[in-house]
N, C-alpha and C positions, 0 to 999 in steps of 0.2 A: 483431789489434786489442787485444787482454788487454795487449799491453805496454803498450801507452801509454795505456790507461784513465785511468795516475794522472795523464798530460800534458792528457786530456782536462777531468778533475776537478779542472786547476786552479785554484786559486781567485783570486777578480779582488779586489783589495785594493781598502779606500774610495777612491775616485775623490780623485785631484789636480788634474790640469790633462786638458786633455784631448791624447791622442798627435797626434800632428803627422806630416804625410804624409811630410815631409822626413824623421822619423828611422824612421816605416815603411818607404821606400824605400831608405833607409842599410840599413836591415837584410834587405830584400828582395836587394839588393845584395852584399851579403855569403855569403849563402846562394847567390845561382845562381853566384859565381864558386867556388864546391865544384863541382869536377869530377862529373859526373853516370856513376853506373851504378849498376842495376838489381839491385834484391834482392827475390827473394821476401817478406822477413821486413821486419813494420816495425821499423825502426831508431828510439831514443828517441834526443831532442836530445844527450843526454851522448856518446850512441855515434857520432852525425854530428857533433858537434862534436872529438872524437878520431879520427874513423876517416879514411883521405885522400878517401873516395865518399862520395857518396850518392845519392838518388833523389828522385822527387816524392811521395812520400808522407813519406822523413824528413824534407825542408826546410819540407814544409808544414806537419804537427807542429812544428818548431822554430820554424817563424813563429807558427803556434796560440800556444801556451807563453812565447812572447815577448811577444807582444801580450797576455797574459790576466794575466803577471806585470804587467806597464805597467800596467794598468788597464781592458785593453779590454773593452767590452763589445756583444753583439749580433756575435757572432762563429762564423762556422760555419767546420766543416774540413768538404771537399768532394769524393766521389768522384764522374769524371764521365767525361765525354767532351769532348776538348781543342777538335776540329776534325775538320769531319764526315768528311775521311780519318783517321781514326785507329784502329788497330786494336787498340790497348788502353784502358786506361782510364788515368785521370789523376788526380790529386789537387794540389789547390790550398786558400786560405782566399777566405772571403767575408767583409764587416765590413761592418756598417751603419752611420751616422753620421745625426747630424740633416739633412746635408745629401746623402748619397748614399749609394750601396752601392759596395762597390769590390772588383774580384775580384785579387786578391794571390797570383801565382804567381811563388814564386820559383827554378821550373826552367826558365820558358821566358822570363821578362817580367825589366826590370830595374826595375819605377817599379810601379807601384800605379794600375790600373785602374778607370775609370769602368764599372760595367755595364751604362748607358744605352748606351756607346760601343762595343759588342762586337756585332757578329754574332750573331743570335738562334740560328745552328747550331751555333755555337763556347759552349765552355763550359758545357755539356748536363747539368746534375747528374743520379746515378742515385741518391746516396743522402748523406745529410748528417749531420752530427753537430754536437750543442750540447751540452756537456758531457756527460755521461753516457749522452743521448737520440740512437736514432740512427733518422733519418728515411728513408723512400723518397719521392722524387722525383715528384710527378704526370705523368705524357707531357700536354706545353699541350695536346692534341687530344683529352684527357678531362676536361679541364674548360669544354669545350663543350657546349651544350644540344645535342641532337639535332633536328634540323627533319624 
């Protein structure tokens, strides 16, 4: 995680217009037709932008960092669990907007997701990141009152 702290720490420049799904998705786009394979090591945007691979944790830093240059804001990078067969972990972004939250994975999706629209097993955060701040995940079944 040390590498990309400074991708994390990007800073979100005074707001112009607000980003538009269309060129979030151009850019979602972009990112998953990079050939996908697996690295240990997180890759920073410069090195998946030169390298011929990469993975879901480099595209999703390069979509963070994309979106944080534009202006984005209420923006999380996201390690999780994809779908409830999955035997590793994933990483995607999440973006809040006045009008929805959208989960933006550009290893497995080509467009930019509603997460009203998703399967409550599919895309299972375990730990989340806002710049600097990195969060763990509540399990939904403890934030349950006990009877």
């Amino acid at each position: 995680m040390a590498r990309i702290q400074p991708v994390l720490n990007t800073p979100v420049p005074p707001r112009q217009t607000e980003l538009s799904l269309l060129l979030i998705n151009h850019w979602i786009g972009e990112l998953r037709a990079i050939p996908y394979r697996f690295s240990m090591e997180w890759k920073t945007p410069s090195e998946l932008a030169h390298g011929p691979t990469g993975d879901c944790k480099g595209k999703a830093v390069a979509l963070y960092q994309r979106m944080r240059e534009n202006g984005a804001r209420d923006l999380r990078l996201v390690i999780g669990r994809r779908a409830p067969t999955s035997r590793s972990t994933h990483a995607w972004v999440e973006w809040t907007t006045a009008s929805a939250t959208y989960v933006l994975d550009p290893t497995i999706k080509w467009a930019a997701q509603r997460a009203n629209e998703i399967a409550d097993n599919s895309y299972v955060p375990y730990y989340v990141y806002i710049g600097s701040r990195r969060y763990r995940a509540a399990a939904p079944t403890s934030l349950y009152a006990r009877l």
